[in-house]
N, C-alpha and C positions, 0 to 999 in steps of 0.2 A: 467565409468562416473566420472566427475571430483567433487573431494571431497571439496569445499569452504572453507576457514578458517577467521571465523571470530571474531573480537573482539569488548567486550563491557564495555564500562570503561567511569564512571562519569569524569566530566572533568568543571562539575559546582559549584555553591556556596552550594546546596542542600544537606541536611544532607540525604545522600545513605547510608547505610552502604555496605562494601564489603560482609557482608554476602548478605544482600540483592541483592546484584548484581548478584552474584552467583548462588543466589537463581535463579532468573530470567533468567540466561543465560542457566540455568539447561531447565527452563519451553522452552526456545527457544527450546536448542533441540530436549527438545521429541515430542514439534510440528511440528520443519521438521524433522525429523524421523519418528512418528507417522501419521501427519494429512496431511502435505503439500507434503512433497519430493515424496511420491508415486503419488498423482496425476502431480501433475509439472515435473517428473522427474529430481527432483536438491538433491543432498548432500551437507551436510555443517557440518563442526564442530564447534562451539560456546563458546570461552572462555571470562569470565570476566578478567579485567586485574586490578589493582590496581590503585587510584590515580595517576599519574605522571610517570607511568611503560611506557619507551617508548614501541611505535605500531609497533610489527617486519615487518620486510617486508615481501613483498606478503601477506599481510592478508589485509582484508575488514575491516573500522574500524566501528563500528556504537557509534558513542560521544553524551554523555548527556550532554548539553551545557544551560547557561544561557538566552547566545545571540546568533545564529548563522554567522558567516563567508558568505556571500553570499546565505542565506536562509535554511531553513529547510530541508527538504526531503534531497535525492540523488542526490549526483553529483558525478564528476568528476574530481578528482587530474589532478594536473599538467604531471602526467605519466600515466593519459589515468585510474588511477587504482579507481574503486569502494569507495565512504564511504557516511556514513549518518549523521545527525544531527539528536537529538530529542531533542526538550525542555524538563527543567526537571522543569515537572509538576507534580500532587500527581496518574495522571494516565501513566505513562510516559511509563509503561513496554508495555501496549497497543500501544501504538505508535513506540515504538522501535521493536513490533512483526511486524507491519504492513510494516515498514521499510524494517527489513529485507529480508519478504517474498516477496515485491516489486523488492528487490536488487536481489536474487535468481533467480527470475523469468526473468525477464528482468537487468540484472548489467548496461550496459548501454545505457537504453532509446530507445532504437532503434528498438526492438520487434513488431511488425503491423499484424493485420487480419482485414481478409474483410470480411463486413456483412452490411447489409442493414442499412439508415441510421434512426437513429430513432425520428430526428428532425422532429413534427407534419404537419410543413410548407413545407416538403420533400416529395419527390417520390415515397420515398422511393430506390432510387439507391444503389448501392454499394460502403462505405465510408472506409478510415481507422485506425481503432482503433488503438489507442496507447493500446495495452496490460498494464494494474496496477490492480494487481490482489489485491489491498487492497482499492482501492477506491470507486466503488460502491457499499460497502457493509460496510466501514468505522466507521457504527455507533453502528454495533454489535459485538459482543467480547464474550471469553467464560471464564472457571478458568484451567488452569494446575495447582494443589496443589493448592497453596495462591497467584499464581500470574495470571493476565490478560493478555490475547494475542486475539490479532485481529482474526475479523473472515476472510478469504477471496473466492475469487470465484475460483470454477472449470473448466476445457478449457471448457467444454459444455457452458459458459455461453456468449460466443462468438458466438456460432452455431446457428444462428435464425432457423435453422432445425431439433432443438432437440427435440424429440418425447413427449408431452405430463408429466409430472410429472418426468423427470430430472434434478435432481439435480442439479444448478449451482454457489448455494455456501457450504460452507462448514456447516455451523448452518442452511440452508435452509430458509431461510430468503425471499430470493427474489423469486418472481413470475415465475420468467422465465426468456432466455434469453434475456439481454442486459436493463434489468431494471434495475431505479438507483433512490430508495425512497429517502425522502426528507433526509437531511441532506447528501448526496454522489455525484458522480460525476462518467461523463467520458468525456475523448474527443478524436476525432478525425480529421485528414484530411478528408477534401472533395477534390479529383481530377477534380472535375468540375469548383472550383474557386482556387482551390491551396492555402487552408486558413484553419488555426484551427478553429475546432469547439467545442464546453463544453456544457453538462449541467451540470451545477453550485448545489451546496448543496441547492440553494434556489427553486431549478426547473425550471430557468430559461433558456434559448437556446441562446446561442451567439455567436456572429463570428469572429474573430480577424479582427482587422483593416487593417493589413498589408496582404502581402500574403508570406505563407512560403517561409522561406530563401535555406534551404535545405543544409544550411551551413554542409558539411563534416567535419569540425571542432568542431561544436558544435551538442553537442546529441540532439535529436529532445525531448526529457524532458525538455531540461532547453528551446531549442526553445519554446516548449509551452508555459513556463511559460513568458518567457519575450515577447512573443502575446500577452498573457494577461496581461501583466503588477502586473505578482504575486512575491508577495515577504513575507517575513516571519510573517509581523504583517498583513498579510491581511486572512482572513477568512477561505478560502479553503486551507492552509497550517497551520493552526491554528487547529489542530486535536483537543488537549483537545477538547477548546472551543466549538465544533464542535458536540464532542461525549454528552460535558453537555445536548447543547440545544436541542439535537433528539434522544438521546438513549434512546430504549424503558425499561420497564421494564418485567423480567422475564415474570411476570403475564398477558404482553400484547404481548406477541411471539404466532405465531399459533403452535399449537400440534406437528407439526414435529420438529420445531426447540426448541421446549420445550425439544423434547425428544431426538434430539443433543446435545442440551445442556448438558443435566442430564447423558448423555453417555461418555461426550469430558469430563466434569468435574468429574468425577469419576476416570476417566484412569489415 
């Protein structure tokens, strides 16, 4: 299995300290070590790097930045190679876990499973999901030591045929397969009309205007987002903002994920 190498280095106006960074890139590992890498089967090593330390090569960079370059989230260098954006917000180590484990999971964009489609107005057919194992579950988060890391889902949460009380995210959170509580998201192709589809943090169902390009050039990530006409200051790439408006509080988790919680934060 290939071992990832990745790097995590302030690169904003934000008073980070290096320890802090450290700190955090520490929490990264023991969650893909501990929580993630065994259900995903992905390895990664996770170094902080200092203010202005050039990004060696071959590593994955994920940058805490002011403004983004072309948008938040994941993309793709000029050489085809992996990096992230997070704003640096006061929740930012959340967002850079969620990053990661996105980038892990799928590096570039390209990742698809098929499952029935869950638009109300639907057939319910068989549609295809862009795989982002940090988005429909975006608004719950748990503690490694003193730092926050995103919660995300489990492959079962793909399988509209998983049995009954299967787990399909990590803090337990969501119902069941391919549900996506308010403030979260997923989307996918439909092969019926050859167009992206979302539902949106607001719970709304939409359908791109145009119809996928299928550009081999372009990852079908950034394809999504320029369907939908997404870019950094708008909403759905707007994590903090995102996590303010609909994160629950401990006291309002049901019992299982309570007691995920009290398990993951402990370790």
């Amino acid at each position: 299995m290939t071992r990832r190498r990745i790097t995590l280095q302030n690169q904003s106006s934000a008073n980070i300290s290096f320890a802090e960074l450290s700190s955090v890139a520490q929490a990264l590992q023991i969650q893909v070590d501990r929580d993630f890498g065994p259900a995903w089967g992905v390895q990664a090593q996770i170094v902080a790097l200092q203010q202005g330390e050039p990004t060696p090569s071959k590593v994955w960079p994920i940058k805490i930045v002011d403004k983004p370059v072309g948008g938040l989230g994941i993309h793709l260098d000029k050489s085809h190679k992996p990096y992230a954006q997070v704003k640096a917000t006061s929740d930012w180590s959340v967002t850079a876990s969620h990053e990661l484990l996105e980038m892990l999971a799928d590096p570039y964009g390209h990742r698809f499973t098929s499952s029935p489609d869950i638009d109300p107005d639907s057939d319910g057919h068989l549609v295809q999901y862009l795989v982002e194992v940090g988005d429909p579950c975006e608004v719950f988060q748990y503690n490694i030591g003193n730092s926050a890391v995103s919660d995300f889902v489990l492959p079962d949460y793909y399988n509209a045929n998983a049995s009954n009380g299967t787990e399909v995210d990590f803090l337990g959170q969501l119902s069941g397969p391919l549900d996506v509580p308010d403030g979260c998201y997923i989307s996918w192709i439909d092969t019926q009309d050859n167009r992206w589809h979302q539902k949106q943090p607001d719970g709304a169902f939409v359908r791109a205007r145009s119809k996928a390009s299928n550009n081999p050039k372009m990852s079908p990530r950034d394809e999504r987002d320029a369907a939908f006409g997404d870019d950094e200051e708008r909403e759905r790439h707007n994590l903090s903002a995102i996590r303010g408006a609909h994160r629950p509080s401990l006291a309002e988790l049901p019992g299982r994920g309570k007691e995920r919680f009290a398990v993951a934060a402990s370790m």
